[in-house]
Every structure is written in C-alpha cells, then in structure tokens.
GUMISE-284405 format. One line per field, with one value per residue (C-alpha): residue in one letter; chain; x, y, z. Coordinates in nm, 2 decimals. Each point is the difference from the previous one (the first is absolute). Layout:
residu	(a,...);
chaine	(A,...);
east	(X,...);
north	(Y,...);
up	(Z,...);
END
This chain:
residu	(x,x,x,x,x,x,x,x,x,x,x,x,x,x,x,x,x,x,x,x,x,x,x,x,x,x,x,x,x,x,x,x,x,x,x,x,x,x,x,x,x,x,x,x,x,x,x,x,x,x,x,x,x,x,x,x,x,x,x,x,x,x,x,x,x,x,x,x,x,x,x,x,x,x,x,x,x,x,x,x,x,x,x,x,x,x,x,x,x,x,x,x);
chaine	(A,A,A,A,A,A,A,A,A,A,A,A,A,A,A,A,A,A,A,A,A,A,A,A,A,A,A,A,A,A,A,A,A,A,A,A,A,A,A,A,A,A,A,A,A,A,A,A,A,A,A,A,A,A,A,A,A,A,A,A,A,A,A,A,A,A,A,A,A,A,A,A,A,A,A,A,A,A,A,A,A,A,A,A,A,A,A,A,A,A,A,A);
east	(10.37,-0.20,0.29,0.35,-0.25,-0.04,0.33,0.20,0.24,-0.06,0.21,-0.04,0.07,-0.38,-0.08,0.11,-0.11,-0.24,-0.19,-0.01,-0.13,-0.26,-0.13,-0.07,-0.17,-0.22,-0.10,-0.02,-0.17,-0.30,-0.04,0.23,-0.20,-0.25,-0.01,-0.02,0.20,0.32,-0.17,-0.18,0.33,0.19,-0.26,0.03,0.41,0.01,-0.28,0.00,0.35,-0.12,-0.25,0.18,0.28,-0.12,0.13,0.34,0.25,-0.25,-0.18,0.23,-0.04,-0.40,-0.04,0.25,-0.24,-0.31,0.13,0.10,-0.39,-0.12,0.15,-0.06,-0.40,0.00,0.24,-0.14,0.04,-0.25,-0.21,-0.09,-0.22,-0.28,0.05,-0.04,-0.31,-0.16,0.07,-0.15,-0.26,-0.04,-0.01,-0.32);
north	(12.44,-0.27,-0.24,0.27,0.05,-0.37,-0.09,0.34,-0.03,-0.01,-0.15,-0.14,-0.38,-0.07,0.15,-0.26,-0.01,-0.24,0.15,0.32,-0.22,-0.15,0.32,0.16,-0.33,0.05,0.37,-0.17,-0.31,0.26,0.22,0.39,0.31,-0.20,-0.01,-0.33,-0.12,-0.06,-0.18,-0.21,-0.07,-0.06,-0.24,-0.19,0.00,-0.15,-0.24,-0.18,-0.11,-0.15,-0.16,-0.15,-0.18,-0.31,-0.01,0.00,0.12,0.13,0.22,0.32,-0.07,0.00,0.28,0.19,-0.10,0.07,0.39,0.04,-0.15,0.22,0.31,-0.10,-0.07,0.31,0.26,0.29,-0.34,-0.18,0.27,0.14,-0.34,0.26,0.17,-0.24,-0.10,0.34,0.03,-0.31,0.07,0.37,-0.16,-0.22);
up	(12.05,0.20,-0.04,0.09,0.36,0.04,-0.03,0.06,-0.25,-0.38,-0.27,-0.38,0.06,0.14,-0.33,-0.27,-0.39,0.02,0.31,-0.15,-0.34,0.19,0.16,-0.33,-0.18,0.27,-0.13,-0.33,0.06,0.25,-0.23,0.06,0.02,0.22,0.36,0.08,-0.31,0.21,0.28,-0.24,-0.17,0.31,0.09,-0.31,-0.04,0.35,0.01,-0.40,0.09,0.35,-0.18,-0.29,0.20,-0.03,-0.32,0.19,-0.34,-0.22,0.24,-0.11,-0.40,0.04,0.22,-0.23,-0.30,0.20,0.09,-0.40,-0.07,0.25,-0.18,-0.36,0.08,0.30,-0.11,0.29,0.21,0.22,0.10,-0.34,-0.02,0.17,-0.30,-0.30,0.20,0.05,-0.40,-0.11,0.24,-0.17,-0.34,-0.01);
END
C-alpha cells in the first residue's frame, strides 16, 4: 500500500523470488507470532551479510549456514532466546 502511493503505479517486477525469499527468512529468523520478530529478523538478514563481506566469495555460503544454525538451535527464531532463559531461569 505504502509503496503503489510512493510510486503511483504498482506492478510484479519490483517483487522478484528472492526479495519475497528474504522478507519471509526474516519472519523466520525474528521469531513469527512475535511483534518484533520481523524487525529483529530484518535487522539480521540485512546486516550479517554487510558484515561478512570481507570474506569477498564466501560471504553468501556462511551466512546461508549461519541462518540454517540459527533455525536448527532457535526454531521460534531469535526472540524465543527470552524464552529458553526464562525456563532455565524457572527451573533452578
């Protein structure tokens, strides 16, 4: 809605596979359901390949590694660390 007022005009090519890929990893990787998941998320997809370009060719195989770590050890994604800590916490 924001973008069809900015530019007046809406089409499907701004809209490609991968842009559409990396907007829901970035549900994923915050944590859905939550509110801040996404812009957690977002802040992670865009910065961790920023960071990682020094390693010039590789940079796109470890963040892809890092983002399947990140949902093997964080399945409800970064923000459910809160709650493996308020668990452990609730434990001892």
């Amino acid at each position: 809605m924001f973008f069809a007022a900015l530019v007046q005009f809406i089409e499907p090519a701004p809209f490609h596979f991968s842009v559409s890929l990396m907007m829901l990893l970035a549900v994923i990787v915050g944590g859905s359901g939550r509110f801040f998941g996404p812009v957690i998320g977002t802040v992670v997809i865009v910065l961790l390949p920023e960071w990682l370009r020094f390693m010039q060719s590789w940079y796109l195989a470890v963040f892809g590694f890092a983002v399947v770590a990140l949902m093997m050890w964080l399945p409800g994604g970064i923000l459910s660390l809160t709650d493996r800590f308020q668990t452990k916490g609730a434990d001892k």
